[in-house]
C-alpha positions as CSV (number, residue, x, y, z in Angstrom):
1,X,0.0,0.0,0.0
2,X,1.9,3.7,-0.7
3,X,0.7,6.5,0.8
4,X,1.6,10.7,0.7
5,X,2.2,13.2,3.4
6,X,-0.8,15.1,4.0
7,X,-1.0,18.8,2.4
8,X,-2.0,20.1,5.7
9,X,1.1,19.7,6.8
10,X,3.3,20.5,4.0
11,X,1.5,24.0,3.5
12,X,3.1,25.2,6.9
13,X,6.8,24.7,5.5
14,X,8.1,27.6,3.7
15,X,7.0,30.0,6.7
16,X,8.4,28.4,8.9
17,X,11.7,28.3,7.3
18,X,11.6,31.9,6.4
19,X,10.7,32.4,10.7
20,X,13.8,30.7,11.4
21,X,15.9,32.3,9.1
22,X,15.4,35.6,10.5
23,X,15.7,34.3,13.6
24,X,18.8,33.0,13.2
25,X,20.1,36.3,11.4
26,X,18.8,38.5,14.2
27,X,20.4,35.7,16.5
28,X,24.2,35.5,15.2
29,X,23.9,39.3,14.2
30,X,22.1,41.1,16.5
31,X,19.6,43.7,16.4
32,X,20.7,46.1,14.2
33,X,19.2,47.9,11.3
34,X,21.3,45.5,8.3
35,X,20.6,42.2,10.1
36,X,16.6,43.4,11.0
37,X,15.6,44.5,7.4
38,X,17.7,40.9,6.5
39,X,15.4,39.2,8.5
40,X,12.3,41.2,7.8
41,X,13.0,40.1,3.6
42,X,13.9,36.5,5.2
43,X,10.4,36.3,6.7
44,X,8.5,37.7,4.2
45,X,10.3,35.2,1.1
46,X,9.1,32.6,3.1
47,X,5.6,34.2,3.3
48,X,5.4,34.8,-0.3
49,X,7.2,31.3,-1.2
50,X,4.7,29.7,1.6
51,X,1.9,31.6,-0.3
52,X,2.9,30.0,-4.0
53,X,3.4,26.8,-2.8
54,X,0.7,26.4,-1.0
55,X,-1.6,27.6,-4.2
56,X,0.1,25.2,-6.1
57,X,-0.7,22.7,-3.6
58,X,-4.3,23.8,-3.6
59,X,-4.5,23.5,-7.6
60,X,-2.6,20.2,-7.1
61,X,-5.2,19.0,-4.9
62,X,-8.0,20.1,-6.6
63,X,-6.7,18.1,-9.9
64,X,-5.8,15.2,-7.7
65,X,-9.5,15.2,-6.2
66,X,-11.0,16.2,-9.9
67,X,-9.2,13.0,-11.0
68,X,-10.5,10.8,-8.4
69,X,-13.9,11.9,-9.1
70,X,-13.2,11.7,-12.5
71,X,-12.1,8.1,-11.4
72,X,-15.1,7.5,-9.2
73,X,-17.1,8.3,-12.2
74,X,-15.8,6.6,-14.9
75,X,-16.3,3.6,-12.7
76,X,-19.7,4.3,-12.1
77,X,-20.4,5.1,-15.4
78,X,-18.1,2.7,-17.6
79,X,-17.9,-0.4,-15.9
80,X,-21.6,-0.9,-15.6
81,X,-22.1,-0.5,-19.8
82,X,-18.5,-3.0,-19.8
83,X,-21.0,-5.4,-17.5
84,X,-24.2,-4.9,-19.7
85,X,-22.5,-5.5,-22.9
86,X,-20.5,-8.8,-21.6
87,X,-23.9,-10.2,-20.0
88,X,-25.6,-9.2,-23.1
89,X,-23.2,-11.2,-25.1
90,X,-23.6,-14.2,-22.7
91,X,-27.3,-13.9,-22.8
92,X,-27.4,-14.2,-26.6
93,X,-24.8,-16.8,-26.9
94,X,-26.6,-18.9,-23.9
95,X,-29.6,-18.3,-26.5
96,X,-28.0,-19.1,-29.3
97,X,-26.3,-22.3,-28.0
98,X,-29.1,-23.3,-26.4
99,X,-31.7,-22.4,-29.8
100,X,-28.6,-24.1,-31.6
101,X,-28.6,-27.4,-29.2
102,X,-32.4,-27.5,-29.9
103,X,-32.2,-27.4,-33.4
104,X,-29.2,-30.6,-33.7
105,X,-31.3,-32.2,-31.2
106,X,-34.3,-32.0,-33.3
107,X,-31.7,-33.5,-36.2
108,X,-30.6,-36.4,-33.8
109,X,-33.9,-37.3,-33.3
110,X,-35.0,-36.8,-37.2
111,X,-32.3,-39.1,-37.8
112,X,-33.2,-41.9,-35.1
113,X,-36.4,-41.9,-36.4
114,X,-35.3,-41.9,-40.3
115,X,-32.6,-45.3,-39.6
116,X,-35.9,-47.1,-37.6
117,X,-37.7,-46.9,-40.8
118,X,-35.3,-47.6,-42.8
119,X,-34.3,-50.5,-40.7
120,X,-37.9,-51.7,-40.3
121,X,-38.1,-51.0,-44.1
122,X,-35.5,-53.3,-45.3
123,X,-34.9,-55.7,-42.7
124,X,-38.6,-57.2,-42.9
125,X,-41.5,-56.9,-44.7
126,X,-45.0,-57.5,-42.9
127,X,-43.7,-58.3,-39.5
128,X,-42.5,-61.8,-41.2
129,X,-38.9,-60.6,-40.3
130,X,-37.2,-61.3,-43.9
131,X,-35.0,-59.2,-44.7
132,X,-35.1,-58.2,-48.8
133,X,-32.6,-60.5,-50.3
134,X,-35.2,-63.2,-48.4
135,X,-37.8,-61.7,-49.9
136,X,-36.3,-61.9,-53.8
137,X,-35.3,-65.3,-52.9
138,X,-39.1,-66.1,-52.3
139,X,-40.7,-64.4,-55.0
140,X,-37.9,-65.9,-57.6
141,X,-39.3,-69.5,-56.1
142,X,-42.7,-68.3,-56.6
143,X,-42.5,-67.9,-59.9
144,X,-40.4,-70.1,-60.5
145,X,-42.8,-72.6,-59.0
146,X,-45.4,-71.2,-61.3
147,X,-43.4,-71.6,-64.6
148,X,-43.6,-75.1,-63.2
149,X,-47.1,-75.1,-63.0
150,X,-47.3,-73.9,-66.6
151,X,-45.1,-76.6,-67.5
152,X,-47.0,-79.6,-66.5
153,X,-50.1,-77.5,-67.6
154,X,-48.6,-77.8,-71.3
155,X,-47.4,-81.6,-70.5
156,X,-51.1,-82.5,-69.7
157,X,-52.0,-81.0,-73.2
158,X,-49.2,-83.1,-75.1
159,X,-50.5,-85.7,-73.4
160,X,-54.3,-85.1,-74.6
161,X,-52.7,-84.2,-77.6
162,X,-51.6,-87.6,-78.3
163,X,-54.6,-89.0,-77.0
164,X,-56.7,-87.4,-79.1
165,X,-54.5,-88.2,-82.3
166,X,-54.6,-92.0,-80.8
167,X,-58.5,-91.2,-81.6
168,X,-57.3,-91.5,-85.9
169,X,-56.8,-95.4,-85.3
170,X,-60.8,-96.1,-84.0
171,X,-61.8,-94.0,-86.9
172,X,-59.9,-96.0,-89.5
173,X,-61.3,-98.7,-87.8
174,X,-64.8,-97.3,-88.2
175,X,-64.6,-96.2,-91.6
176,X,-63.6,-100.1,-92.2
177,X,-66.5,-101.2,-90.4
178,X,-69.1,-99.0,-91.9
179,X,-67.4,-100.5,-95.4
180,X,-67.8,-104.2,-94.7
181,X,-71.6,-103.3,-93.2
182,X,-71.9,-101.7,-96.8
183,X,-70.6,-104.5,-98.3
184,X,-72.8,-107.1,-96.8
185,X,-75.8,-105.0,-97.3
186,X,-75.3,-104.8,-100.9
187,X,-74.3,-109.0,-101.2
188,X,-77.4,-109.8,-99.2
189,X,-79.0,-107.5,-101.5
190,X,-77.9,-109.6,-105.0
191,X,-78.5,-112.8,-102.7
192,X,-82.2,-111.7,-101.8
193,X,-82.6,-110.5,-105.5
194,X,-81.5,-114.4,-106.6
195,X,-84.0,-115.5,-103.9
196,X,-86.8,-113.8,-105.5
197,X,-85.9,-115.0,-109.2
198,X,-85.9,-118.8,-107.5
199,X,-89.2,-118.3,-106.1
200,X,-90.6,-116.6,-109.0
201,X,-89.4,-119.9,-111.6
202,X,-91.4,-122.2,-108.3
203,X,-94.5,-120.9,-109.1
204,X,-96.8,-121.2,-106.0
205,X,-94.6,-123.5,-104.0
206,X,-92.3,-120.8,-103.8
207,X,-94.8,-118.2,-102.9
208,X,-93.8,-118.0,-99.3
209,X,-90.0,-118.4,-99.7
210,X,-90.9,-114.8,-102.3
211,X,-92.4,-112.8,-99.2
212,X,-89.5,-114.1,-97.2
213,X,-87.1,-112.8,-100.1
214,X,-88.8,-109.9,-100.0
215,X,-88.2,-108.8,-96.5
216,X,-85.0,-109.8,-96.4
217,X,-84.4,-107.7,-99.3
218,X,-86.0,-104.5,-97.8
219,X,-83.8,-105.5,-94.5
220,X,-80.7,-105.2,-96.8
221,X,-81.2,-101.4,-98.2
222,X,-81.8,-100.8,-94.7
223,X,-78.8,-102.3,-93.4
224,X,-77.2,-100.1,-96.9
225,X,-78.7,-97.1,-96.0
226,X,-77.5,-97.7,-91.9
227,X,-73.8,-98.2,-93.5
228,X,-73.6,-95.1,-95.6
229,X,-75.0,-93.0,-92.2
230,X,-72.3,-94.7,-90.2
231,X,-69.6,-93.3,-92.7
232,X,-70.7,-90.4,-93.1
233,X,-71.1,-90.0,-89.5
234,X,-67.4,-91.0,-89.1
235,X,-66.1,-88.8,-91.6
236,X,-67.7,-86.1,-89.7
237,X,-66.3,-87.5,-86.4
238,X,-62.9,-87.7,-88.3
239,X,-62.8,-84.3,-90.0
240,X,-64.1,-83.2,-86.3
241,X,-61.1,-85.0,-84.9
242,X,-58.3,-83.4,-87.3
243,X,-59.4,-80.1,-86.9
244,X,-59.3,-80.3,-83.6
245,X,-56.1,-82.1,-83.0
246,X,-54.7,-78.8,-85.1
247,X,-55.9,-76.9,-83.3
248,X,-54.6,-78.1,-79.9
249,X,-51.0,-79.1,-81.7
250,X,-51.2,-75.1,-83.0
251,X,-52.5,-74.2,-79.1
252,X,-49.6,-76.3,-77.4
253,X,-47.1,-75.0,-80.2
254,X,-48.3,-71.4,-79.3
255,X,-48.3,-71.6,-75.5
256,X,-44.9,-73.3,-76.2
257,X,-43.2,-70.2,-77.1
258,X,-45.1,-68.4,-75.2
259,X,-43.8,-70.4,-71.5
260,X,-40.8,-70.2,-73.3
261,X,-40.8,-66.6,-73.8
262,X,-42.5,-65.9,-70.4
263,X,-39.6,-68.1,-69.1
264,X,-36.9,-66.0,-70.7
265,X,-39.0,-62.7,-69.7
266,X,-39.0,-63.6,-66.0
267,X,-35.5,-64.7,-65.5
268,X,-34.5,-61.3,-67.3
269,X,-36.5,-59.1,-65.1
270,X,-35.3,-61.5,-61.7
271,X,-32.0,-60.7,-62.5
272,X,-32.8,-56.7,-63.1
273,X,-34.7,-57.1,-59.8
274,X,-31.8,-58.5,-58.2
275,X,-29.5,-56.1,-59.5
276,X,-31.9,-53.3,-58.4
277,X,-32.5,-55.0,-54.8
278,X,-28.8,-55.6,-54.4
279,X,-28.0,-51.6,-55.2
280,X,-30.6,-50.8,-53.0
281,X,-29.6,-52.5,-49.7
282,X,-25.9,-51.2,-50.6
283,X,-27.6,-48.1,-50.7
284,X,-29.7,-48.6,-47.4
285,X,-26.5,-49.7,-46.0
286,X,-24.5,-47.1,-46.6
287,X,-27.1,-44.7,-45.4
288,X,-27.8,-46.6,-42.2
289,X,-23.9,-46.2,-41.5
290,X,-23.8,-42.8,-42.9
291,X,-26.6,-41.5,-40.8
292,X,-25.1,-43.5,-37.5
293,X,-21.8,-41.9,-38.4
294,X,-23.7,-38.1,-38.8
295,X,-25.8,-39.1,-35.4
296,X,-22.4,-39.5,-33.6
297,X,-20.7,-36.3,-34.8
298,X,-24.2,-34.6,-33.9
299,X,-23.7,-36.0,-30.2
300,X,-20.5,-35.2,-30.0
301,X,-21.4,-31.7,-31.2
302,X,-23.8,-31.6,-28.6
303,X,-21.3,-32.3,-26.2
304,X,-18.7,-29.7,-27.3
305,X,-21.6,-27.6,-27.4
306,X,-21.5,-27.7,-23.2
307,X,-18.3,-25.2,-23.4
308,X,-21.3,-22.6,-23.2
309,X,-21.8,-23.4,-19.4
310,X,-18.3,-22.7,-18.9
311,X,-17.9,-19.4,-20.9
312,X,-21.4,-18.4,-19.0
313,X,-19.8,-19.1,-15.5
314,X,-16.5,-17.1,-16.7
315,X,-18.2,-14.5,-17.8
316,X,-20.6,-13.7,-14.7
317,X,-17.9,-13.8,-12.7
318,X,-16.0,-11.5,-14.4
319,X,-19.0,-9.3,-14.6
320,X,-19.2,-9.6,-11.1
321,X,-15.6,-8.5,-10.5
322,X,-15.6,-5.5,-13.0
323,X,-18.7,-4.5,-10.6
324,X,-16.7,-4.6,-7.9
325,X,-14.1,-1.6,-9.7
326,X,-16.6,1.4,-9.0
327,X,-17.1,0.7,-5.0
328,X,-13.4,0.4,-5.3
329,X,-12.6,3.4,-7.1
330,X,-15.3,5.3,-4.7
331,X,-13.6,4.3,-1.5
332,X,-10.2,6.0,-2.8
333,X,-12.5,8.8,-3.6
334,X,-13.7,9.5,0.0
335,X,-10.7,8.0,1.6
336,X,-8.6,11.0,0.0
337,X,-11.5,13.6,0.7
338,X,-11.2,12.6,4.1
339,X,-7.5,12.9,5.0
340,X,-6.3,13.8,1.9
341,X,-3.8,10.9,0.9
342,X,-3.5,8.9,-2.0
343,X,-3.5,5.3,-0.8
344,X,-3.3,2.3,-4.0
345,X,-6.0,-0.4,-3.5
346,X,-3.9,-3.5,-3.7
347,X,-4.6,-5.9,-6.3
348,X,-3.9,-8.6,-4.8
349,X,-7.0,-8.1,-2.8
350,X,-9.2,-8.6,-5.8
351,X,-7.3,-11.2,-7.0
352,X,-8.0,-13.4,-4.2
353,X,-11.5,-12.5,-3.9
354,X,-11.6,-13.4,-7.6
355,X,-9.6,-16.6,-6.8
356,X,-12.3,-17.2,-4.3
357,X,-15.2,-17.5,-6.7
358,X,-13.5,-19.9,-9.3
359,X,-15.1,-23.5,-10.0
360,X,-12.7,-24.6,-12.7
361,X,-9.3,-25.9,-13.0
362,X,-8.5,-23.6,-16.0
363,X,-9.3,-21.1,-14.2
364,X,-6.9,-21.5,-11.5
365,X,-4.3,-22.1,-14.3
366,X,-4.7,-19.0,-15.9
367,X,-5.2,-17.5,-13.0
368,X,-1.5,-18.3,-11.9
369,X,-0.9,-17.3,-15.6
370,X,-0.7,-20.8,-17.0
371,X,-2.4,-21.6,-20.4
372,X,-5.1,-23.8,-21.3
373,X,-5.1,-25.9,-24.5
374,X,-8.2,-28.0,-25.2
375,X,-7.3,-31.7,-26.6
376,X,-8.4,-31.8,-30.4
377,X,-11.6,-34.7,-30.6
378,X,-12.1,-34.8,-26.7
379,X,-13.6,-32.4,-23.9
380,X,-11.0,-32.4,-22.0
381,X,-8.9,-30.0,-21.4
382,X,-4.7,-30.2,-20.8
383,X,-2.7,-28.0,-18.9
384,X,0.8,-26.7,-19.3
């Protein structure tokens, strides 16, 4: 602490030495007229010098107090905007980090909710729990099964196919039958005409044997007439036949190419599909790890994001200290009013109350004028 003599005192100085001059002229030379007028200037120099110095003094003092109220002032008046302006600043970045801590939060959250869809998306498909390569696999049996289907569907129709060409051999047969009936019906015809002529040269004797001739006769151009329906009927039957077995031989030829086509058509678009489902899990893979990967570095924003506590506390307490400076600045003030000395407020005073107040390590450090370094990737912080 450094202090100064009081003016009171000082201001008494030069008359007193000019009173002990003359005193000690009047003293060593007596009282005559030289050593009294010597004395008399003596005494008044020290008036007069008294008089200068202590104006000076007086305009000394009133500069010193001007400046201390001009000290006093500016510590009312200065350090108060100083103290707004920081606690503004840590009021809107408080709001910022906090508005800013929302908004990534709202994005971590986006994102946990975009990788469960995604997830429930392509890992199953109707709660069955397949994932999509399962599900190709499935439909590709599917339809695979149903070309299979579609096979035996055309083997059943080769097989009727040839059944119904078998049908060819009955209607030769047929045709050879309604022939011989033909046949017959015209020989019994000749025999029942040589019946008649017998029983004609008989005379009455063959009378009856005539009438049986007769019928027989008219049973044969039935049994004619009967043949010729059967083959016509079986040539109907037959041309009935060959169309149709065309037209199943053309149907099976047809649906043939057609499976056959299909066949090729399906495999082509399964291997597309594949392609396409393959590309798209990569796809869904990547963004899953992508989006994990941006969820992290979100977190971990989050967390670096907590340095605003730190600043905040910081900065309230150096708020809190620069508040301090006018009550400081004040007492100087009325401590020099009062006795008129300039006494230094002694900073290590404030330091220690400031010391006081500190809740952090790096604080202490750079309060013993160390340096903090924050570890790149962590939240730590190292010393040095």
């Amino acid at each position: 602490m450094t202090s100064f003599i009081p003016a009171r005192k000082q201001k008494y100085y030069p008359a007193a030495l000019g009173a002990a001059g003359a005193a000690s002229v009047l003293v060593a030379c007596g009282l005559g007229t030289v050593p009294l007028g010597l004395a008399i200037v003596l005494l008044l120099a020290g008036l007069l010098l008294g008089k200068k110095i202590n104006q000076r003094q007086a305009d000394l003092q009133q500069a010193v107090a001007d400046f201390m109220a001009g000290q006093a002032d500016f510590g009312a008046q200065v350090t108060p905007v100083w103290g707004n302006h920081i606690e503004s600043s840590r009021e809107q970045m408080a709001s910022a980090i906090n508005s800013l801590t929302e908004r990534f939060g709202g994005i971590v959250d986006k994102l946990d909710t975009t990788l469960r869809t995604a997830t429930q998306a392509t890992d199953s498909v109707e709660g069955g729990g397949t994932d999509l390569v399962a599900v190709f696999d499935k439909s590709e049996k599917d339809l695979k099964a149903l070309i299979t289907v579609q096979q035996a569907s055309m083997a059943n129709m080769e097989s009727m196919l040839t059944k119904v060409q078998g049908l060819d051999r009955f209607i030769a047969e047929l045709q050879d039958m309604a022939s011989d009936v033909a046949r017959i019906a015209q020989q019994t015809n000749l025999l029942a005409l040589n019946a008649a002529i017998e029983a004609a040269r008989a005379g009455e004797l063959g009378r009856g044997f005539a009438v049986v001739a007769k019928e027989f006769r008219m049973l044969s151009n039935q049994s004619g007439q009967s043949g010729k329906k059967i083959a016509e009927t079986v040539k109907v039957i037959s041309a009935a036949i060959v169309d149709t077995c065309t037209t199943v031989r053309e149907s099976v030829l047809a649906e043939d190419q057609s499976l056959e086509a299909a066949h090729t058509t399906i495999d082509q678009v399964m291997a597309d599909f594949r392609n396409i489902t393959e590309a798209f899990q990569q796809s869904s893979d990547l963004l899953q790890s992508e989006s994990m990967s941006i969820q992290s570095e979100v977190n971990q924003a989050l967390v670096q994001m907590q340095f605003q506590d730190r600043v905040s506390q910081i900065m309230t307490q150096v708020v809190t200290n620069i508040e301090r400076l006018p009550t400081i600045l004040q007492e100087q003030q009325q401590h020099y009013a009062q006795t008129g000395a300039l006494v230094a407020h002694d900073p290590q005073d404030m330091l220690d109350e400031m010391k006081k107040s500190y809740v952090m390590a790096d604080q202490h450090v750079i309060h013993e004028g160390g340096k903090v370094v924050a570890s790149s990737g962590a939240t730590d912080i190292s010393f040095f």
